[in-house]
DSSP file (Angstrom, degrees, kcal/mol; ACC not computed):
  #  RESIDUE AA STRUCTURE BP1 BP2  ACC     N-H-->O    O-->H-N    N-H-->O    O-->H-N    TCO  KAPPA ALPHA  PHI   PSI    X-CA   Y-CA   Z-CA
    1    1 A X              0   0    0      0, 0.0     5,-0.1     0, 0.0    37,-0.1   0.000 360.0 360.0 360.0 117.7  -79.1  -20.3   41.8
    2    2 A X    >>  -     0   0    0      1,-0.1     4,-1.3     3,-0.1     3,-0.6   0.041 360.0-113.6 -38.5 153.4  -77.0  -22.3   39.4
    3    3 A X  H 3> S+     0   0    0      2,-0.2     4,-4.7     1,-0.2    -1,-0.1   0.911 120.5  43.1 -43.6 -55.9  -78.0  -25.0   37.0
    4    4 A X  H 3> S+     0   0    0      1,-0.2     4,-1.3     2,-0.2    -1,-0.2   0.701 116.8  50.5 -75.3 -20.1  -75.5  -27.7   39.4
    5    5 A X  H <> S+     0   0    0     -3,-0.6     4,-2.8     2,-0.2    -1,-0.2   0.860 109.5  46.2-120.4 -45.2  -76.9  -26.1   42.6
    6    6 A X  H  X S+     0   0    0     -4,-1.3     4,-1.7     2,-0.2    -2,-0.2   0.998 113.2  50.6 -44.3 -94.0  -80.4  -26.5   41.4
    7    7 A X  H  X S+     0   0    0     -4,-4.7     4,-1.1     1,-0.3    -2,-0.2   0.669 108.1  55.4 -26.5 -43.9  -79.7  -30.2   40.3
    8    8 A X  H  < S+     0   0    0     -4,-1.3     3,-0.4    31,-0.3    35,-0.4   0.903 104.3  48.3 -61.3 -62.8  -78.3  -31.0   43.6
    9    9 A X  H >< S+     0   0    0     -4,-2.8     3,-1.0    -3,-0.2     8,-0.2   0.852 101.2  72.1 -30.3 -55.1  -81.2  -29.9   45.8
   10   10 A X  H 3< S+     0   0    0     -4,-1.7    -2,-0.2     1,-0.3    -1,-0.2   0.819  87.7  61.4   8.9 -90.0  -83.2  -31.9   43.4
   11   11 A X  T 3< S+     0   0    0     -4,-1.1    -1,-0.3    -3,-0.4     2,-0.2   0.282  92.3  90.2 -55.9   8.2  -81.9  -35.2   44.9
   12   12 A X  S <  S-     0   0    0     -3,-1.0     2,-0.6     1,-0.1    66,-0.1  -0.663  89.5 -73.4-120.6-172.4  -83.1  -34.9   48.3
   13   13 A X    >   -     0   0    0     64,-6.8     2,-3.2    -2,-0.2     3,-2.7  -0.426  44.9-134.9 -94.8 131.9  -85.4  -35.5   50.4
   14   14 A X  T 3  S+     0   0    0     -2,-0.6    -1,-0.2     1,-0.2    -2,-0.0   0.129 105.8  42.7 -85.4  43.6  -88.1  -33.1   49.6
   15   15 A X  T 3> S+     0   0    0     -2,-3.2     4,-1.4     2,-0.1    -1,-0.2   0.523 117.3  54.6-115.6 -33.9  -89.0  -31.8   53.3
   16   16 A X  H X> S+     0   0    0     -3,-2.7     4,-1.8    61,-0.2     3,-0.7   0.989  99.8  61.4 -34.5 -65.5  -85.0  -31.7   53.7
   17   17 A X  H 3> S+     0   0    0      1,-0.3     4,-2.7    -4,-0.3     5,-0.2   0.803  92.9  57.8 -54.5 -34.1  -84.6  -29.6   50.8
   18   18 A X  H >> S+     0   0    0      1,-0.2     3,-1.9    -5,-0.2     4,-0.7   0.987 111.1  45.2 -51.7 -59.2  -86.5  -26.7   52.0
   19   19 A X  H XX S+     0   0    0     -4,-1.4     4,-2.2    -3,-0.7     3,-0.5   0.867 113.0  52.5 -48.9 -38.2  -84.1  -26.5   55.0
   20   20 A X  H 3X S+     0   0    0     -4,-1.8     4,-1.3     1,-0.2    -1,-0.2   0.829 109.5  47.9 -57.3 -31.3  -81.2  -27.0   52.7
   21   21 A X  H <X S+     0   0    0     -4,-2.7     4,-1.0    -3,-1.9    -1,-0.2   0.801 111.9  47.1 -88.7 -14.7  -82.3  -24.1   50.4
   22   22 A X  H <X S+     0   0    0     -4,-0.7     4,-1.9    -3,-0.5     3,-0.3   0.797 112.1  54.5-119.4 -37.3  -82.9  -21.6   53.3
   23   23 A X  H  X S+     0   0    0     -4,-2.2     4,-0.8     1,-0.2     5,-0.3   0.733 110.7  46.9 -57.7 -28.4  -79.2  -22.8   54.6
   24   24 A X  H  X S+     0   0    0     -4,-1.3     4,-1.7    -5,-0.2    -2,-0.3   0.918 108.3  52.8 -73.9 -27.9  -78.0  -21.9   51.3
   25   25 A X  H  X S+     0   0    0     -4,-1.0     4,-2.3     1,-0.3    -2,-0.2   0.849 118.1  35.3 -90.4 -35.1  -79.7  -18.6   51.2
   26   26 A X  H  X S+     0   0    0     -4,-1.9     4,-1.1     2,-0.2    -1,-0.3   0.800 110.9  60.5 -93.9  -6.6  -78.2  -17.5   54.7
   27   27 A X  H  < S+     0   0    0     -4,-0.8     4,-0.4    -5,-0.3    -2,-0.2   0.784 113.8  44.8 -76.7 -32.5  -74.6  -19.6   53.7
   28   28 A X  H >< S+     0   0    0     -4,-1.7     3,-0.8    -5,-0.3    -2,-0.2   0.941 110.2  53.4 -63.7 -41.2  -75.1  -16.5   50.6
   29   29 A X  H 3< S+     0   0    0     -4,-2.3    -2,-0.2     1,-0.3    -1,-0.2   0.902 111.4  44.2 -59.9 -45.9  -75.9  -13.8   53.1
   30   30 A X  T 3< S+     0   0    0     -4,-1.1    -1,-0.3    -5,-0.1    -2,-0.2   0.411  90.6 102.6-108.7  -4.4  -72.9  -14.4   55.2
   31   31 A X  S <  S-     0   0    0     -3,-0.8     2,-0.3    -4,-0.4     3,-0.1  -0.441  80.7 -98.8 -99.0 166.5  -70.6  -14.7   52.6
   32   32 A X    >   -     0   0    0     -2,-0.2     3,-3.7     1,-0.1    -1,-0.1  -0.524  52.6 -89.7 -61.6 116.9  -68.0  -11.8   51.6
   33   33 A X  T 3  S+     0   0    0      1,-0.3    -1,-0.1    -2,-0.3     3,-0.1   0.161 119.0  33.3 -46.2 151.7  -69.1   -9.8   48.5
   34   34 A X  T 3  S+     0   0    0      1,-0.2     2,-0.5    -3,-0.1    53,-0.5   0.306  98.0 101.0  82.4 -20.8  -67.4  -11.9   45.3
   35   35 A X    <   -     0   0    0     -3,-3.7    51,-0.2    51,-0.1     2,-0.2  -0.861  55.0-172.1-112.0 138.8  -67.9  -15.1   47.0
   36   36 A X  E     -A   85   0A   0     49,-1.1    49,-1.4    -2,-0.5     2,-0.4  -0.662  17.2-138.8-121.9 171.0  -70.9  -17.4   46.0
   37   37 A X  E     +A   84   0A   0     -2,-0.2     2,-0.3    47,-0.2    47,-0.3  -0.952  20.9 177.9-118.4 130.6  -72.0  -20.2   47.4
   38   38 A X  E     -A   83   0A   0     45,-2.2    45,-3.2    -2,-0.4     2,-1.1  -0.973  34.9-119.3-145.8 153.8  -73.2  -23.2   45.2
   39   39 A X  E     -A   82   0A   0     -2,-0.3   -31,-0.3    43,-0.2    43,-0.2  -0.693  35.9-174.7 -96.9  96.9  -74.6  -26.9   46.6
   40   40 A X  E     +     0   0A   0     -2,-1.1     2,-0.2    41,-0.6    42,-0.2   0.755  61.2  13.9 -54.1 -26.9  -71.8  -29.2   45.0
   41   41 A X  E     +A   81   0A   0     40,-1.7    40,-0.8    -3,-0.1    -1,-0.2  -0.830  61.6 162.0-175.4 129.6  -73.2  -32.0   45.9
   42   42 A X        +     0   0    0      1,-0.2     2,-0.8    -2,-0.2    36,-0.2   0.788  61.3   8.3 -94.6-115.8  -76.6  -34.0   47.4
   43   43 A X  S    S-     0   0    0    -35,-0.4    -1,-0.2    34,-0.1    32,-0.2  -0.858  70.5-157.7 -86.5 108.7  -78.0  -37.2   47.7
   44   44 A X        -     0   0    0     -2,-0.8    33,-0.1    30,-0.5    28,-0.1  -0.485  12.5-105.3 -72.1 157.7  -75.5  -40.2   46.5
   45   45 A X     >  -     0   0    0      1,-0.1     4,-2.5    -2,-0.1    -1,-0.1  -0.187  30.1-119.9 -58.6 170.9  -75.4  -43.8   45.3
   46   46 A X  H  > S+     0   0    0      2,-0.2     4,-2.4     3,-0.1     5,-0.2   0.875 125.4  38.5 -58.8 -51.2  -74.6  -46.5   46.9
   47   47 A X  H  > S+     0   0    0      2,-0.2     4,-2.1     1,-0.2    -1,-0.1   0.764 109.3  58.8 -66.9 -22.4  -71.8  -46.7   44.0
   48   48 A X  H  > S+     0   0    0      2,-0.2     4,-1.0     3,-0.1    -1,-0.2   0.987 115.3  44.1 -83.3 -74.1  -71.1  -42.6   43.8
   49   49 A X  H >X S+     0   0    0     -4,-2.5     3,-2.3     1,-0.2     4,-1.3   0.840 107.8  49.9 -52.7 -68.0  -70.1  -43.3   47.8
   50   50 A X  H 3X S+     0   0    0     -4,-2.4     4,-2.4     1,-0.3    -1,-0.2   0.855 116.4  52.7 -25.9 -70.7  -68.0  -46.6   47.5
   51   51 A X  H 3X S+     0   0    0     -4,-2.1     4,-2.4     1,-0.2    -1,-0.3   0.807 107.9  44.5 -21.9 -55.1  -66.2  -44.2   44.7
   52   52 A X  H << S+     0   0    0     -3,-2.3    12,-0.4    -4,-1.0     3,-0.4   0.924 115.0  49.2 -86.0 -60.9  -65.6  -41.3   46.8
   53   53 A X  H  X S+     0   0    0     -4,-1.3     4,-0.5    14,-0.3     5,-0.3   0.882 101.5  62.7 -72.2 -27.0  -64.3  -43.5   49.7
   54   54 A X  H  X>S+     0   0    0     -4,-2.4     4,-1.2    -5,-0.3     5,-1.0   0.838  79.5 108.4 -51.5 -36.7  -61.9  -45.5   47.3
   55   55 A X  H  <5S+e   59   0B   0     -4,-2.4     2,-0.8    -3,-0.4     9,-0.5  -0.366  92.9   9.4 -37.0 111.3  -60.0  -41.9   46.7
   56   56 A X  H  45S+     0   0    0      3,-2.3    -1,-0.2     1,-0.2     5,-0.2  -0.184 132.5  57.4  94.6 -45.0  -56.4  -42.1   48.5
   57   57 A X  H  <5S+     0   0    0     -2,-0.8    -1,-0.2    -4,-0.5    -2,-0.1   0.914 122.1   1.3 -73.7 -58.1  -57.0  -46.3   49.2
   58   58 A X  T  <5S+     0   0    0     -4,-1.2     2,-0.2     1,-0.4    -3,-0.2   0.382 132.5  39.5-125.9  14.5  -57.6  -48.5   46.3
   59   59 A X  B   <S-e   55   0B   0     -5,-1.0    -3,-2.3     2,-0.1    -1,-0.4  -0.832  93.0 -98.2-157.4 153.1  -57.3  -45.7   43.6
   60   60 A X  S    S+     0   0    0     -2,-0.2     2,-0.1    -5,-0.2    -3,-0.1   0.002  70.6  74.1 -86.1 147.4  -55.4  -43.2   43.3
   61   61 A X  S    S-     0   0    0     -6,-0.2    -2,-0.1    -5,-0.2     3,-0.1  -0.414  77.1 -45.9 117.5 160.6  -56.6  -39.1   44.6
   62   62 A X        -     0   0    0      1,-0.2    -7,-0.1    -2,-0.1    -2,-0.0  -0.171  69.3 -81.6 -60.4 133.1  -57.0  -37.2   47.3
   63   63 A X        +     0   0    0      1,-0.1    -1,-0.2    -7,-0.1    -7,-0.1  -0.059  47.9 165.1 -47.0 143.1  -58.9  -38.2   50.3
   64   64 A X        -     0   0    0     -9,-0.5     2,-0.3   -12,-0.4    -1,-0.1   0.867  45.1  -0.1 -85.6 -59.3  -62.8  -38.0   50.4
   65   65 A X        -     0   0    0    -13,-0.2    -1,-0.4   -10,-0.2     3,-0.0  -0.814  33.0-149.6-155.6 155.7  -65.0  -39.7   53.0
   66   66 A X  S    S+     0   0    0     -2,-0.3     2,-0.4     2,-0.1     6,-0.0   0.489  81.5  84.3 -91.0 -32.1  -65.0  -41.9   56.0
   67   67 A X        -     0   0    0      1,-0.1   -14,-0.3     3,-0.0     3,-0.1  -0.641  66.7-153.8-124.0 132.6  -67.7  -43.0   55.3
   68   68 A X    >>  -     0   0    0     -2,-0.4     3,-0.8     1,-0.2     4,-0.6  -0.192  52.0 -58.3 -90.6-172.1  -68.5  -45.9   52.9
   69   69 A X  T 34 S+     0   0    0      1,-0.2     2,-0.5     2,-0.2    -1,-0.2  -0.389 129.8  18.9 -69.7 158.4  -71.6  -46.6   51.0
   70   70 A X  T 34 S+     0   0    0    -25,-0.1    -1,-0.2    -3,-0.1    71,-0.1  -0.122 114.2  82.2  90.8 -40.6  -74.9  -46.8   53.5
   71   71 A X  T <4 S+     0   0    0     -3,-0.8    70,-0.4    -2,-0.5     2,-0.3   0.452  71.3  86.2 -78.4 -13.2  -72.6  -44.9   56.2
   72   72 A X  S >< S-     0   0    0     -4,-0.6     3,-1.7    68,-0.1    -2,-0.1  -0.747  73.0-141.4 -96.2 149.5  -73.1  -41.3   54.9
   73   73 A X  G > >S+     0   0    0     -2,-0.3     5,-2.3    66,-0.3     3,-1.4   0.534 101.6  80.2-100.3 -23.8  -75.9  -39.0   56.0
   74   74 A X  G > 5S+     0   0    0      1,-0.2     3,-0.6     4,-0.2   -30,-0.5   0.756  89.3  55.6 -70.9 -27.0  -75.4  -38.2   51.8
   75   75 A X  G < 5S+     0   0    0     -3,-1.7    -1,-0.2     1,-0.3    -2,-0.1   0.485  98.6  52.2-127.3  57.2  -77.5  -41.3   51.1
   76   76 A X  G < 5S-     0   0    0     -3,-1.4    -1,-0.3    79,-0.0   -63,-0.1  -0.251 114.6-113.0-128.8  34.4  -80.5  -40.7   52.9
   77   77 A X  T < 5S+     0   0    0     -3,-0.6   -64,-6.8   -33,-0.1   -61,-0.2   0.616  94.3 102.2   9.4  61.8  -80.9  -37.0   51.0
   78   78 A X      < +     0   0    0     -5,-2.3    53,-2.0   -36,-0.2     2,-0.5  -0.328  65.1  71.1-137.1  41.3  -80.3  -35.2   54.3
   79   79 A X  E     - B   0 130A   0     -6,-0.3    51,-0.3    51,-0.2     2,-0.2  -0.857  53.9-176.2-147.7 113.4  -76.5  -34.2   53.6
   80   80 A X  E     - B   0 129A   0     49,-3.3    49,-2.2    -2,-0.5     2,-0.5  -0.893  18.9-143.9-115.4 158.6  -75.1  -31.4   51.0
   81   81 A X  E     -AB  41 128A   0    -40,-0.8   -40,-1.7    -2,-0.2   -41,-0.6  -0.970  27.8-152.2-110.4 111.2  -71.2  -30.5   50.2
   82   82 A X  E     -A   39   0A   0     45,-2.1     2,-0.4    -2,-0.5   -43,-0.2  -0.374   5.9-153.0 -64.6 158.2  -71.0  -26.6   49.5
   83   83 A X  E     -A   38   0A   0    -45,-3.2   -45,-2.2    -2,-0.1     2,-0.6  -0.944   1.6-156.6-143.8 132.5  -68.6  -24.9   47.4
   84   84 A X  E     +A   37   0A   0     -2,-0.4     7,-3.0   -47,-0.3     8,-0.4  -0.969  18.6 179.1-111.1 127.1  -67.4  -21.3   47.8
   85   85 A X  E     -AC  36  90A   0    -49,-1.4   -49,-1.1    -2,-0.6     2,-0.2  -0.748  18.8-173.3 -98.7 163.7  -66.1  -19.7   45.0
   86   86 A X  E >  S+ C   0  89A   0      3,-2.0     3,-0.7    -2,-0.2   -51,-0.1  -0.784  75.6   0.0-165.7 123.3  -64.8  -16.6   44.3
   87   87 A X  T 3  S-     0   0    0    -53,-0.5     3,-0.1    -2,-0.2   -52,-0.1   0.364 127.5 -58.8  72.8  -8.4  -63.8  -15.3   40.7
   88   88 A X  T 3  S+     0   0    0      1,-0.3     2,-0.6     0, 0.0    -1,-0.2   0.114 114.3 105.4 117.0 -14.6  -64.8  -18.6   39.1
   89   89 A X  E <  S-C   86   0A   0     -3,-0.7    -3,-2.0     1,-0.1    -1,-0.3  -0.856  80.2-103.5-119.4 127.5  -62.4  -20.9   41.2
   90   90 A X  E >   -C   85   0A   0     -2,-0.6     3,-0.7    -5,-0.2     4,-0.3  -0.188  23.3-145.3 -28.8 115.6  -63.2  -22.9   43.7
   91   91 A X  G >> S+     0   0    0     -7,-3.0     4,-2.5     2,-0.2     3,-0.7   0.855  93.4  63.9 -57.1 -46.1  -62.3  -21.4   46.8
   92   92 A X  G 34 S+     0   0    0     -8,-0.4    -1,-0.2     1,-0.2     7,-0.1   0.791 109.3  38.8 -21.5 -54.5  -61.4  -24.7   48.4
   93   93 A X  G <4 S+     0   0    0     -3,-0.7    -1,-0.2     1,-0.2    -2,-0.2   0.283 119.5  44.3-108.2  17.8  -58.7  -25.3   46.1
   94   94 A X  T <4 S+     0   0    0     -3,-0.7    -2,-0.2    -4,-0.3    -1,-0.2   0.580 131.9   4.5-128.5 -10.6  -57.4  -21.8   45.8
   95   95 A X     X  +     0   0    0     -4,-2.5     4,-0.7    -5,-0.1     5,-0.2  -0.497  65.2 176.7-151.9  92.3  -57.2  -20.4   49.4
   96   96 A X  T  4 S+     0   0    0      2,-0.2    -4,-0.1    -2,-0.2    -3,-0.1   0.466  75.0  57.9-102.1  19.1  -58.2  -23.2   51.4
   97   97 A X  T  > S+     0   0    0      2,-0.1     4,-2.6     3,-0.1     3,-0.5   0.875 107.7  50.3 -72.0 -74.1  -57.5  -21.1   54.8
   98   98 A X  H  > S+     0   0    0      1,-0.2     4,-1.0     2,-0.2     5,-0.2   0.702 109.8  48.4 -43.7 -30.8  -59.9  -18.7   53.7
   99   99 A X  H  X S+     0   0    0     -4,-0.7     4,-0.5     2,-0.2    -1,-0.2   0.706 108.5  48.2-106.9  -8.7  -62.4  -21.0   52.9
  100  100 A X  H  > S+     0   0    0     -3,-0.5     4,-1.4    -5,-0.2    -2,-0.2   0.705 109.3  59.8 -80.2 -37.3  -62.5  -23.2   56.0
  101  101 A X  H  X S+     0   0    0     -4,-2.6     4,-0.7     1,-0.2    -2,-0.2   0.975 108.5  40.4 -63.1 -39.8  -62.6  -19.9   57.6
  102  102 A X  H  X S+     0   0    0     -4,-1.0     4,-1.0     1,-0.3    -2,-0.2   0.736 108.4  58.2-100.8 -22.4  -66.0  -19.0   55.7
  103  103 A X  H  < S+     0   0    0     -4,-0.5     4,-0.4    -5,-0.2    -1,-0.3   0.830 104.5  55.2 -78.6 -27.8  -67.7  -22.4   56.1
  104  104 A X  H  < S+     0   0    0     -4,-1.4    -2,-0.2     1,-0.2    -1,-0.2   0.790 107.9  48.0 -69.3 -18.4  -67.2  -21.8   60.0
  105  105 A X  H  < S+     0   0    0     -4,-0.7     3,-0.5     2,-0.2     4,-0.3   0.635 112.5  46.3 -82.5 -34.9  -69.0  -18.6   59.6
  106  106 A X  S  X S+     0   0    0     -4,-1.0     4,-1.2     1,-0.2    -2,-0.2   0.632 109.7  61.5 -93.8  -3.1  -71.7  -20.5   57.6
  107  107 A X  H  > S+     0   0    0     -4,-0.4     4,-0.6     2,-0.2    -2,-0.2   0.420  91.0  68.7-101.2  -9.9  -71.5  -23.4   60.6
  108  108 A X  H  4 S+     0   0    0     -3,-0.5     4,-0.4     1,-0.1    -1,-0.2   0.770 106.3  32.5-133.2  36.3  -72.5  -21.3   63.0
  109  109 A X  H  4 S+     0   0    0     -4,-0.3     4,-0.3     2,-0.1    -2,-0.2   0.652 111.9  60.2 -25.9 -79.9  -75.5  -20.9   62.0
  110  110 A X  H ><>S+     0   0    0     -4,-1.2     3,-1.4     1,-0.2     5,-1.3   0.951 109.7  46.2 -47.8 -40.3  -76.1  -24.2   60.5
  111  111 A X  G ><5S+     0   0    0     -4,-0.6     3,-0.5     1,-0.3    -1,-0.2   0.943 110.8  53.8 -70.4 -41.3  -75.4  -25.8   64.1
  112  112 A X  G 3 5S+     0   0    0     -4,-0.4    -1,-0.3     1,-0.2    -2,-0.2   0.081 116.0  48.8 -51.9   2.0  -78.0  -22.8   65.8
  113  113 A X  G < 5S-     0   0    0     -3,-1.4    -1,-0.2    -4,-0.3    -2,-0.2   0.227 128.8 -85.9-133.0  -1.9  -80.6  -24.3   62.9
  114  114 A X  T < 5S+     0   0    0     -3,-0.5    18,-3.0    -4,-0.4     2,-0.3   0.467  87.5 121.6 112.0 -17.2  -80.7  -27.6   63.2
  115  115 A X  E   < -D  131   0A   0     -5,-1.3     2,-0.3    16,-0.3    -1,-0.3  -0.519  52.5-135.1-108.3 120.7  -77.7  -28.6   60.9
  116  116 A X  E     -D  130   0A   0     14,-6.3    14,-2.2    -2,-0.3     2,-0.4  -0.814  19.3-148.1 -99.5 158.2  -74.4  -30.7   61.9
  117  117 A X  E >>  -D  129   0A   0     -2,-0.3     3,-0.7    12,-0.2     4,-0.5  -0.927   3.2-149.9-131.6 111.6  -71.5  -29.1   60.5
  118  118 A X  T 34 S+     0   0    0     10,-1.7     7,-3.0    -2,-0.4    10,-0.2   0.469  86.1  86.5 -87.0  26.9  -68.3  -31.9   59.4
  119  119 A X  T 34 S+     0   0    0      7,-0.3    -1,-0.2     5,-0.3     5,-0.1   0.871  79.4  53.9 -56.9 -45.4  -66.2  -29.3   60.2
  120  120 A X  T <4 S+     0   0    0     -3,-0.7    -2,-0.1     4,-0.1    -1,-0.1   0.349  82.0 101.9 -50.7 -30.1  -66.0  -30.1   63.3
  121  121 A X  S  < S-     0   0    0     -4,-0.5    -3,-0.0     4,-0.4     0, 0.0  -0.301  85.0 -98.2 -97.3-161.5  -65.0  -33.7   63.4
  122  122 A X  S    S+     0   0    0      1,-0.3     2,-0.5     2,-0.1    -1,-0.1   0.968 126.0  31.7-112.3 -54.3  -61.5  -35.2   64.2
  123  123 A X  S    S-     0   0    0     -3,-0.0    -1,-0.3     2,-0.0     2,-0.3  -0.932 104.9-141.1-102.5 136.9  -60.9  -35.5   60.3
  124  124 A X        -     0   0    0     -2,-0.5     2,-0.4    -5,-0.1    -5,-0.3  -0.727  32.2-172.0 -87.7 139.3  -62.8  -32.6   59.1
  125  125 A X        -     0   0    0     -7,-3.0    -4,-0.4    -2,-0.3   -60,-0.0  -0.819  14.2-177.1-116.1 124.4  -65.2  -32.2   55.8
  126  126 A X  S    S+     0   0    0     -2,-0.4    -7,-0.3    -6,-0.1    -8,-0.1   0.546  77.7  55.7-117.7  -8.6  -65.5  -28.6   56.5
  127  127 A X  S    S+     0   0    0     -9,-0.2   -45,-2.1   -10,-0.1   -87,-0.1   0.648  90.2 100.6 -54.8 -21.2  -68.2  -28.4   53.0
  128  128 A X  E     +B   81   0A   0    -10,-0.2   -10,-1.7   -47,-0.2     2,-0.3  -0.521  41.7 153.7 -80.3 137.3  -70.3  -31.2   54.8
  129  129 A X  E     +BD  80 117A   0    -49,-2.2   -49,-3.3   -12,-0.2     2,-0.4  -0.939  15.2 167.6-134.1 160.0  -73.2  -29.9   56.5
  130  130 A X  E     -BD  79 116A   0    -14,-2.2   -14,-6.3    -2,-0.3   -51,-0.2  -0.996  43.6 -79.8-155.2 176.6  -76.3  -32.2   57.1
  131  131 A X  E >   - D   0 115A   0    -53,-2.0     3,-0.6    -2,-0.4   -16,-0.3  -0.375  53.0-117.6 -66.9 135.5  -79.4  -32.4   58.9
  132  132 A X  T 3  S-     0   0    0    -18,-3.0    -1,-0.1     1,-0.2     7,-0.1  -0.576  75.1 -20.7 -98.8 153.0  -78.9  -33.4   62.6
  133  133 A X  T >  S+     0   0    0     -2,-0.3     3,-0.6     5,-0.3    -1,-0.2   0.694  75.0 152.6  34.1  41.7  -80.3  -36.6   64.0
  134  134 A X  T <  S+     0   0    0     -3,-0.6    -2,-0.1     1,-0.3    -1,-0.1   0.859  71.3  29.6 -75.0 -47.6  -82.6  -36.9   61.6
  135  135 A X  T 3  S-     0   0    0      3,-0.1    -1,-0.3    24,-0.0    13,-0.1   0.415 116.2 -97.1 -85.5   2.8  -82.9  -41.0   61.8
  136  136 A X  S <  S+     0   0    0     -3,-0.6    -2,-0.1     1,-0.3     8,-0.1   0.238  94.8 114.3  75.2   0.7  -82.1  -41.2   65.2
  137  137 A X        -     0   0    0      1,-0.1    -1,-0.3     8,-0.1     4,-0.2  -0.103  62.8-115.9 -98.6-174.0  -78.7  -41.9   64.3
  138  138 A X        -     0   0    0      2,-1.2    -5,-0.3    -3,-0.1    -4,-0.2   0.218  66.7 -42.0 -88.3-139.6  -75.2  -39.7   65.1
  139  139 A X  S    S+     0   0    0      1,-0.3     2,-0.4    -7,-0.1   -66,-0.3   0.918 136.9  25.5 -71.3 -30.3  -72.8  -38.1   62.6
  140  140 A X  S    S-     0   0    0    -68,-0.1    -2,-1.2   -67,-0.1     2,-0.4  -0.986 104.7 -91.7-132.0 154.5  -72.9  -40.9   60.5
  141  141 A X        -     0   0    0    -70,-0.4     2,-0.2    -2,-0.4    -2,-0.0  -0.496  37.2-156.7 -50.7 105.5  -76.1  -43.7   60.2
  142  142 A X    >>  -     0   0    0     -2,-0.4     4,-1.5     1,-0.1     3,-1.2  -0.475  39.5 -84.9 -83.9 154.6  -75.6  -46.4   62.4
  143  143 A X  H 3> S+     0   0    0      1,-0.2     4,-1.3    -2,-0.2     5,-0.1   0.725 130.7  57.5 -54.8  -5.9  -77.5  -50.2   61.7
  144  144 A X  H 3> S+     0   0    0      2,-0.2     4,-0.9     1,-0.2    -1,-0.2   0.700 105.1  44.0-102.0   4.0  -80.4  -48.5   63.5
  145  145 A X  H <> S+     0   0    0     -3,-1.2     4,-1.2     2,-0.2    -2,-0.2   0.661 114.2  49.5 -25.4 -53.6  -80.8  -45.8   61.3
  146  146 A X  H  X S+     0   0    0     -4,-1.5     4,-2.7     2,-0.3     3,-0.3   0.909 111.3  47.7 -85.9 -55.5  -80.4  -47.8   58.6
  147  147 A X  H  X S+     0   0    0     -4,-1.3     4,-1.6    -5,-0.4     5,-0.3   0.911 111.8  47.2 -37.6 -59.1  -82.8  -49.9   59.9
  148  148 A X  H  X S+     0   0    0     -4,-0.9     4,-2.1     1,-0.3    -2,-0.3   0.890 111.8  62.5 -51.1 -48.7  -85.6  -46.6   60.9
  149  149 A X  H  <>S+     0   0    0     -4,-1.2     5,-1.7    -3,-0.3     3,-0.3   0.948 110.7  30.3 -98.8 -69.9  -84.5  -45.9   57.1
  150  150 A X  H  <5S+     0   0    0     -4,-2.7     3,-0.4     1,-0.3    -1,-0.2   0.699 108.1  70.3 -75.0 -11.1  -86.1  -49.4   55.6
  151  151 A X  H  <5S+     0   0    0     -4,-1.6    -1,-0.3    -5,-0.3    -2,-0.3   0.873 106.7  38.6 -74.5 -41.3  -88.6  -49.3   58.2
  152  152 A X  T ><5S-     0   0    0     -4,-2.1     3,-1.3    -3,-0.3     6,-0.2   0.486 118.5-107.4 -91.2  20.1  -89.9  -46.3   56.1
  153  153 A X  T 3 5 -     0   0    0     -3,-0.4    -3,-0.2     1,-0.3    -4,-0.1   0.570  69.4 -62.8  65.5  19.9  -89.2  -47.7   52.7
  154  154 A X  T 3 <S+     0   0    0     -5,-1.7     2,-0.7    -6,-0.2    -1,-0.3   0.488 104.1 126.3 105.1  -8.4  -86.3  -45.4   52.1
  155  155 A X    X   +     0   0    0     -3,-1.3     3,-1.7    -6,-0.2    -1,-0.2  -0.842  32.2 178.3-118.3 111.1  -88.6  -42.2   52.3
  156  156 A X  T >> S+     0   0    0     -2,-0.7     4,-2.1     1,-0.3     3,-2.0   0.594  73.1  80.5 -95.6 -14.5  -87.0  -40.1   54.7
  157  157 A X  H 3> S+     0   0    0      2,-0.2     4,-0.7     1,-0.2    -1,-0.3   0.861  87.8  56.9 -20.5 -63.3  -90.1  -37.5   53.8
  158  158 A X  H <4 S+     0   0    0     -3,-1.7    -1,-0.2     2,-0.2    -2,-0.2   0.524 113.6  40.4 -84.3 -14.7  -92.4  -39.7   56.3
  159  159 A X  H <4 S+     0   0    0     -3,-2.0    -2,-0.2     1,-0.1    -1,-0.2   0.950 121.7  45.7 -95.6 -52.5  -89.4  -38.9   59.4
  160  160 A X  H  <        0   0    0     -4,-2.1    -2,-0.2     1,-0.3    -3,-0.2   0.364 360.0 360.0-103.5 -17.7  -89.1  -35.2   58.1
  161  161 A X     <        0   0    0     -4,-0.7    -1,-0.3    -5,-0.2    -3,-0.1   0.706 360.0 360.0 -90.6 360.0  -92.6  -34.1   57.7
């Protein structure tokens, strides 16, 4: 397990994280010898989202998100972005046929486990996977999520255990 992959796990929440690591481990299994699997990315700010959804509107770069801060399943630390590589390069950004292809492979799984896949939705994240229904909410946290979410002081541990 990588240094970044490690760090990333880190940030969630820690009854999530078990499921996350056992999704990594079978996202490893499934993959094609050379390609490895690393967790790019965990829990966010509020300010790390607002960034991420500013890409491609009110600064300049590729689209991100949908989803603004509060709105992502990423800041309740039940949501990871994968990365397949393969040779050192990001798979994404070097066959990104290939790598949509391998994340579907790793989705269907994830979906048979408990796991929503953002591959799947009408604009697709096909790195996103997160835990499904976790607050009561849908693909993204709705105010009574958010709500269930403050009702437990923010520790999504007390829904998960």
């Amino acid at each position: 397990m990588t240094t970044r992959t490690k760090k990333n796990l880190d940030t969630l929440a820690p009854q999530a994280r078990a499921k996350f690591v056992k999704l990594l481990e079978e996202a490893q299994r499934l993959m094609p010898v050379g390609v490895t699997v690393e967790l790019i990315s965990g829990t966010r700010t509020a300010a790390e989202q607002d960034a991420l959804y500013a890409s491609s509107r009110t600064k300049p770069g590729p689209w991100r998100t949908n989803a603004r801060a509060g709105q992502s399943w990423h800041n309740y630390g039940v949501a990871v972005d994968l990365g397949l590589f393969k040779g050192g390069k990001y798979l994404d950004e070097k066959d990104e046929r290939e790598s949509t292809r391998l994340y579907g492979v790793v989705a269907k799984w994830a979906t048979a486990n408990g796991f929503e896949w953002g591959g799947s939705w009408s604009r697709a994240d096909p790195p996103h996977f997160q835990l499904a229904g976790v607050l009561g909410g849908g693909s993204s946290p709705g105010p009574d999520a958010r709500a269930r979410y403050a009702q437990v002081g923010g520790d999504v541990s007390r829904i998960l255990a």
